[in-house]
N, C-alpha and C positions, 0 to 999 in steps of 0.2 A: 442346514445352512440358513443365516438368517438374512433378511431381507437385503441390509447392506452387501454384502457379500456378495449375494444373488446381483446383484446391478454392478458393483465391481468385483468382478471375478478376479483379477489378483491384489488385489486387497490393498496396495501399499500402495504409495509416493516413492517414487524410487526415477531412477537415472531415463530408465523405460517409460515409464511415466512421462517425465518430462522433454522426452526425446519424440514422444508419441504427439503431446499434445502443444508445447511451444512454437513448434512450426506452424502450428494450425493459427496461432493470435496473429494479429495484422496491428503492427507497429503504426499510427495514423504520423501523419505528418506532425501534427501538432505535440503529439508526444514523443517523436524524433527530437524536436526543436525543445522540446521540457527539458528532457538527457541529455542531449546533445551539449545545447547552447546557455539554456538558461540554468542545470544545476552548475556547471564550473562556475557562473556568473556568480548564482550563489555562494559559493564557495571562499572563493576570493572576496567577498564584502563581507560573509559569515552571517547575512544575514540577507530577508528579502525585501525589494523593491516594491512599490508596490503593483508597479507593470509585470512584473512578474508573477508574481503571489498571486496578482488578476489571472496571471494566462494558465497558468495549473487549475486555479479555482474552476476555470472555464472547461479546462479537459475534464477536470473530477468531479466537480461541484453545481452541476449546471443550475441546482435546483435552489440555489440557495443566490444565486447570482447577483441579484438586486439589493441584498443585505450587504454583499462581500463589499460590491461598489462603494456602499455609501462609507466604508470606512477610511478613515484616518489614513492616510501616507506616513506619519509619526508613530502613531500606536503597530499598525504594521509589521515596521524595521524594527523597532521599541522589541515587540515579541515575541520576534522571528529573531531577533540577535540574542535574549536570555535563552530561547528552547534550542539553538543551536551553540549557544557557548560550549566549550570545551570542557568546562566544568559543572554547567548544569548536569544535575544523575538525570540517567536514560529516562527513568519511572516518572519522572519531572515533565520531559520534554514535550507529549503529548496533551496532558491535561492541560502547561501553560499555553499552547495553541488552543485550545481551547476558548481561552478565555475570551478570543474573539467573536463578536456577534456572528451566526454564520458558521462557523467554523466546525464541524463535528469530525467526528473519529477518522471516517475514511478522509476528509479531507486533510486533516492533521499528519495522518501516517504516510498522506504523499507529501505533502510538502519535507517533512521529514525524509524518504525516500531519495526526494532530486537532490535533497541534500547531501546523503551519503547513502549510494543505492548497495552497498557493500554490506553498510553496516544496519538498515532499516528494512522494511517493507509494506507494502499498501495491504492494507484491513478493511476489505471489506463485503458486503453481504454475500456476493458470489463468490468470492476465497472462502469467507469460513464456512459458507454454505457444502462446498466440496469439502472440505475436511472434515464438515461436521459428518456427513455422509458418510465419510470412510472411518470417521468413529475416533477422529484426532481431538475433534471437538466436541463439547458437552453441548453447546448452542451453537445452530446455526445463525446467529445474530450478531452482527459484532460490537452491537452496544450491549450486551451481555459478556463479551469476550473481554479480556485483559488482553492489553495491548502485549507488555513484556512478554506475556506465556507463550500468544501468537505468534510475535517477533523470535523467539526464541525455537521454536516449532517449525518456522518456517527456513531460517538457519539453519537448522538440525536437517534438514530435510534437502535443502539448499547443500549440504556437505558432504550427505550422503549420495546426492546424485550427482554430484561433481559439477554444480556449476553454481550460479548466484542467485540470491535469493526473487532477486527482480524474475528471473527464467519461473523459479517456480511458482512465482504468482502469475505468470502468463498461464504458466499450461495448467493451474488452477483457471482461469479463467475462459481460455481455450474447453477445459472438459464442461466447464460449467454451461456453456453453450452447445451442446450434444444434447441429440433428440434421447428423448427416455422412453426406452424400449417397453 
């Protein structure tokens, strides 16, 4: 048996999985009001505000916070209305958040996320750190990761436990917080 195994004894992402560990994540206020209130907001302008974009930034981004501020209200909506346009391709969407000062993978993949939490998911060090574990990922790193492969993984994973993909990056994050035996 190899080490991975040995730490997760049934091996897989599966419905179990996410039945076990999603209840254990604590929904914060602030990220009620992200899902909630502020992706519909999203939604209907098709792009972000930048009191908005600030308030995600703040749940996901803490660290980069002082940079996110100093930017543009125009560049903002500007790059958040091409990366969520209907016609931007998906492989597109990440890198052009990007291009914001500030802006990296994890925080990319959520703002993308509140946007269309159906069709997205949040990417980051403790999600692919669990999958790397269970041997879904080659790195645990997600600046190492490709975003589509993860997004696509997490989907897959997301339909085989019958529920959405937001669920399974809780209880990716849920197990990721479990003492190691």
């Amino acid at each position: 048996m190899n080490s991975s195994s040995e730490t997760h004894s049934s091996g897989v992402i599966d419905t179990a999985f996410v039945l076990r560990f999603e209840p254990q994540y604590v929904v914060t206020d602030a990220e009620a009001e992200i899902f909630g209130s502020i992706g519909p907001k999203v939604v209907k302008r098709e792009s972000y505000k930048r009191k908005h974009f600030l308030k995600v930034a703040e749940w996901k981004a803490i660290a980069a916070q002082a940079t996110l501020e100093g930017l543009d209200s125009d560049d903002i909506e500007y790059v958040t209305a091409v990366a969520l346009d209907e016609d931007t391709p998906n492989h597109l969407r990440l890198p052009f958040l990007k291009v914001l000062p500030g802006v990296g993978g994890p925080l990319a993949s959520t703002l993308l996320t509140v946007y269309d939490p159906k069709k997205f998911t949040i990417m980051d060090s403790r999600a692919t750190g669990v999958l790397h574990e269970y041997g879904l990922l080659e790195s645990p790193n997600p600046n190492q990761t490709d975003y589509q492969t993860y997004r696509k993984l997490v989907k897959s994973l997301a339909k085989g436990a019958n529920c959405a993909p937001l669920d399974v990056y809780r209880a990716l994050i849920a197990n990721s917080r479990q003492p190691n035996d």
